[in-house]
DRENMAR-99290 format. One line per 4 residues: number of its first residue (from 0); their letters; for each residue x, y, z of N, C-alpha, C, O. Coordinates in Angstrom, 3 decimals. Layout:
N
NUM = a = X,Y,Z,X,Y,Z,X,Y,Z,X,Y,Z; ...
//
This chain:
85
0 = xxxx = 11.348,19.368,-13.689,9.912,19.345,-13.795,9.419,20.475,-14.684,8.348,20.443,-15.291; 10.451,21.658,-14.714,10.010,22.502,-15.516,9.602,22.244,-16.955,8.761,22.725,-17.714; 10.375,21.453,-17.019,10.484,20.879,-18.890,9.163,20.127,-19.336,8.489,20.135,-20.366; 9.088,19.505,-18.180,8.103,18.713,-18.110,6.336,19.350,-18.438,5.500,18.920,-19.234
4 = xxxx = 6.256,20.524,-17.451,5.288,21.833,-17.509,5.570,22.679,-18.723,4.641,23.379,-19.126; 6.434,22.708,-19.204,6.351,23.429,-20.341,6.352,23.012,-21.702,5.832,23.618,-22.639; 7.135,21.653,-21.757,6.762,20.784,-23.318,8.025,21.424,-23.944,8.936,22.023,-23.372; 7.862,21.160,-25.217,8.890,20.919,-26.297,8.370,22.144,-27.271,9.310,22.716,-27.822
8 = xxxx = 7.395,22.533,-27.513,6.880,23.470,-28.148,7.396,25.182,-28.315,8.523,25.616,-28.076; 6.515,25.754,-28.668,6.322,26.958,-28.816,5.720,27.590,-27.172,6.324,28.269,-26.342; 4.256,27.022,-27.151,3.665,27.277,-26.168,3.927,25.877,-24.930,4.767,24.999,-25.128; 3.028,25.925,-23.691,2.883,24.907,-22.652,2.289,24.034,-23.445,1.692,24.294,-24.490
12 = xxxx = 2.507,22.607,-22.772,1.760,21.948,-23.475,1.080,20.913,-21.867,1.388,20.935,-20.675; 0.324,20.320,-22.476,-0.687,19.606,-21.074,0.299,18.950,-19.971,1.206,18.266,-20.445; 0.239,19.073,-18.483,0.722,18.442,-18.092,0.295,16.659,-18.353,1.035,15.927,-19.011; -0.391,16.400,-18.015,-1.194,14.688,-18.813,-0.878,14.264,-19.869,-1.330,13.157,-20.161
16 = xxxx = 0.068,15.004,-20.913,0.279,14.216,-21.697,1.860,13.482,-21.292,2.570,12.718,-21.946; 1.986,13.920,-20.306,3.748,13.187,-20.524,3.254,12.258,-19.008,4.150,11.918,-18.236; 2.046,11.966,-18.745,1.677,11.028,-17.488,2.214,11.288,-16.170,2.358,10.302,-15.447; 2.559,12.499,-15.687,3.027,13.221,-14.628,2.132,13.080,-13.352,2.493,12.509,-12.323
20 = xxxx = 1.041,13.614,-13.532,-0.281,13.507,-12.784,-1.052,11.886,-12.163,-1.626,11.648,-11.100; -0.673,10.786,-13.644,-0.506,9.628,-13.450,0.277,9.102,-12.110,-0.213,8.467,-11.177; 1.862,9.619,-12.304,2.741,9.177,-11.618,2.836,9.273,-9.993,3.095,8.429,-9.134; 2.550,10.520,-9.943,2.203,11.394,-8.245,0.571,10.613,-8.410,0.404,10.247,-7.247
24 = xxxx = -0.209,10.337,-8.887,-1.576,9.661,-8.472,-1.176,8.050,-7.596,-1.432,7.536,-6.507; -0.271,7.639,-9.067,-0.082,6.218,-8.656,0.999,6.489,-7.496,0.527,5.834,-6.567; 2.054,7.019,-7.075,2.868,7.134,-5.956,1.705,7.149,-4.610,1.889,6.436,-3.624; 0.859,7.795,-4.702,-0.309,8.056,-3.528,-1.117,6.840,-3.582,-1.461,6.175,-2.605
28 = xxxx = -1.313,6.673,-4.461,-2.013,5.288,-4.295,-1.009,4.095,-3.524,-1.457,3.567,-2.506; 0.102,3.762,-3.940,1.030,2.998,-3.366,1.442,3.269,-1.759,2.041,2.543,-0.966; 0.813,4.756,-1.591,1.334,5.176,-0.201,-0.255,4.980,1.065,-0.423,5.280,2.247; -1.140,4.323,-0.016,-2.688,4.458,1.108,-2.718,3.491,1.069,-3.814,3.358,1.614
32 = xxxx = -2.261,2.040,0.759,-2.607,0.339,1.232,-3.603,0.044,0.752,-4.297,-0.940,1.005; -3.860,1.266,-0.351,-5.701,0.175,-0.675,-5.395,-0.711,-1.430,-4.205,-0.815,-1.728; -6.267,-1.545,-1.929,-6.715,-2.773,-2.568,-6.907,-2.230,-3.493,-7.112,-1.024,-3.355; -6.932,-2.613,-4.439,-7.656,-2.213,-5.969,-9.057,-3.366,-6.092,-10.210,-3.021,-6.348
36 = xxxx = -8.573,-4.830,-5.826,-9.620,-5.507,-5.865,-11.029,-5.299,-4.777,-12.247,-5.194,-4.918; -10.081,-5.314,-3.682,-11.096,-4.505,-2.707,-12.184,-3.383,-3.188,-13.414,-3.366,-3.137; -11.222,-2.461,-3.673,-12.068,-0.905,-3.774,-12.877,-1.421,-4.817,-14.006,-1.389,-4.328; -12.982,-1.948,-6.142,-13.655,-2.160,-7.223,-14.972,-2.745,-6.257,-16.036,-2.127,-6.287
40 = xxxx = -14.843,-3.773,-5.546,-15.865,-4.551,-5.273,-17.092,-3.321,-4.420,-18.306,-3.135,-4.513; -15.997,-2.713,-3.627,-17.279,-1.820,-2.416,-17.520,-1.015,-3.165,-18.731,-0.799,-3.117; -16.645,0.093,-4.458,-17.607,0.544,-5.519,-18.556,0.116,-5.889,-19.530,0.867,-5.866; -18.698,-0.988,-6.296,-20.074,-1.571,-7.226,-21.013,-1.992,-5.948,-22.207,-1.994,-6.246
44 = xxxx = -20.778,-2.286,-4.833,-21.769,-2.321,-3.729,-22.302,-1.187,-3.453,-23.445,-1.133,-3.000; -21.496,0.003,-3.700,-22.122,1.336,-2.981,-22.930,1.700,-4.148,-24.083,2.063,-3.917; -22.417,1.657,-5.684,-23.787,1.879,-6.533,-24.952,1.354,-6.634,-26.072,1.861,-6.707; -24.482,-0.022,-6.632,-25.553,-0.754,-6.172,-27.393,-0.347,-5.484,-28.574,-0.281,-5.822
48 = xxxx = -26.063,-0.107,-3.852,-27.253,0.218,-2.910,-27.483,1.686,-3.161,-28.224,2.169,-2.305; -26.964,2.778,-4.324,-27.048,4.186,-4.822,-26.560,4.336,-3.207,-27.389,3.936,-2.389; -25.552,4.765,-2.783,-25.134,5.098,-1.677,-23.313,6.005,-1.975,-22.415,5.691,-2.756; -23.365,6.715,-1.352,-21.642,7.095,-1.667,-20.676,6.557,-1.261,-21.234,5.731,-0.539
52 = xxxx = -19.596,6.355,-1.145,-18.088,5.704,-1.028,-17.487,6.504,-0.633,-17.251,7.439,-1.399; -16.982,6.544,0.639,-16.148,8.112,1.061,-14.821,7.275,1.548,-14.884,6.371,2.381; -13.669,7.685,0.940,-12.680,7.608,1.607,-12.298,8.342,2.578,-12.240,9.546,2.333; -11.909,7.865,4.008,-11.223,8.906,4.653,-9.231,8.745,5.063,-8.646,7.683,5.274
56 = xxxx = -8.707,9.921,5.063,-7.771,10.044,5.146,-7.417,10.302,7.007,-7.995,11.091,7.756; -6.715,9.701,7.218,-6.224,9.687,8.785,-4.622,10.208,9.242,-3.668,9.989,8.495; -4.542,10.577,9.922,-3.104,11.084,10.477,-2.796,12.567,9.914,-2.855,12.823,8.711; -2.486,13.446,10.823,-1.938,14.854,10.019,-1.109,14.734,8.791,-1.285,15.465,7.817
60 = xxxx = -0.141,13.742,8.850,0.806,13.880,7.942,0.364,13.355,6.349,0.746,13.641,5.214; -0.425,12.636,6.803,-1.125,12.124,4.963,-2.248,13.445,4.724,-2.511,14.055,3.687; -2.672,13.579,5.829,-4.223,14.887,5.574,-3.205,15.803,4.142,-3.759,15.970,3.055; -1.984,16.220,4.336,-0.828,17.217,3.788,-1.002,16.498,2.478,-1.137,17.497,1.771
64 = xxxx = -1.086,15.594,1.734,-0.794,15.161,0.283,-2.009,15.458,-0.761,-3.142,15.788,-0.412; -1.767,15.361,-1.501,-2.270,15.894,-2.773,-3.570,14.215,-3.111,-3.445,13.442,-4.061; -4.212,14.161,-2.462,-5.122,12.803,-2.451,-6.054,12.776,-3.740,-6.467,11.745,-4.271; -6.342,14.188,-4.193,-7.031,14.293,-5.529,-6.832,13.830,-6.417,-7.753,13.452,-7.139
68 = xxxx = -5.308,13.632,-6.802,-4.556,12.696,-7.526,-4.287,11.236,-7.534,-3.668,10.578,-8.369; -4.950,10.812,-6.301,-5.242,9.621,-6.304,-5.458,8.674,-7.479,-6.547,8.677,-8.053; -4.421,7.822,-7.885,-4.586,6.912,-9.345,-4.257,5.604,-8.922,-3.649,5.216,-7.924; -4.846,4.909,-10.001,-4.969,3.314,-10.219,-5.121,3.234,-11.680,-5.797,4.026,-12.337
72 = xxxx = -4.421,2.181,-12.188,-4.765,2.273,-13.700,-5.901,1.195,-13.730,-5.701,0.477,-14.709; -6.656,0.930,-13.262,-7.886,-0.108,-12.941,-8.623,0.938,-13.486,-8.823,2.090,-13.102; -9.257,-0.161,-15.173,-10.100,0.624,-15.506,-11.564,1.132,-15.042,-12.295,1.640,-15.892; -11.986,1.007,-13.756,-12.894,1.159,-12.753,-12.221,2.346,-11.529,-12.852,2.854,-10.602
76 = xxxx = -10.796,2.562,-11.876,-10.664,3.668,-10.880,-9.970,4.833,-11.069,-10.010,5.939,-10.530; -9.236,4.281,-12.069,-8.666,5.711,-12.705,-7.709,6.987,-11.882,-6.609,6.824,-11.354; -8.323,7.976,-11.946,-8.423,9.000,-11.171,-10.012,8.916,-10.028,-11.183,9.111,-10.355; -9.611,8.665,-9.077,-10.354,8.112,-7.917,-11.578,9.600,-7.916,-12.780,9.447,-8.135
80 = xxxx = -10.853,11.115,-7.589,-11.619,11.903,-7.368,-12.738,12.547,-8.544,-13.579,13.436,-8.410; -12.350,11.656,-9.815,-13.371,12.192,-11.313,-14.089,11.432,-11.197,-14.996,11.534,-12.022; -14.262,9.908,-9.943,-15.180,8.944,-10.140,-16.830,9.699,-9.422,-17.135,9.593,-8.234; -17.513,10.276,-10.264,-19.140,10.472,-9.529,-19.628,8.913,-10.050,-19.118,7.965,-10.646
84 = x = -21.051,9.295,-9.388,-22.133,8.498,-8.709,-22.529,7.677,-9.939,-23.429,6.840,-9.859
//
């Protein structure tokens, strides 16, 4: 992973460009059962009614993961936690 964090360069180079952040997003996503079709739809209901969308996370042992990273390559979800209002 180091290689990975540090690039090929001189200096660091982005972790995002080698889709790392992608990968641990989409692994978490695969590990919460959501829907993608699902989530798109109650997104556009909750803008809709201008209302927020809160996911909640349950059980100690998931509370522990990195959920910020939450990914979908659904161009409506992306990175779940950059999605504002």
């Amino acid at each position: 992973m180091s290689r990975l964090l540090e690039g090929y360069g001189p200096g660091p180079s982005p972790v995002t460009g080698h889709g790392l952040l992608e990968r641990i997003g989409g692994s978490r996503w695969q590990a919460s059962g959501l829907g993608a079709k699902r989530l798109v739809a109650a997104l556009g209901e909750a803008r809709a009614d201008e209302i927020p969308l809160r996911l909640e996370v349950s059980g100690p042992d998931h509370q522990q993961l990195p959920w910020e990273l939450l990914f979908h390559e659904h161009e409506q979800l992306r990175f779940l936690a950059r999605r504002g209002g």
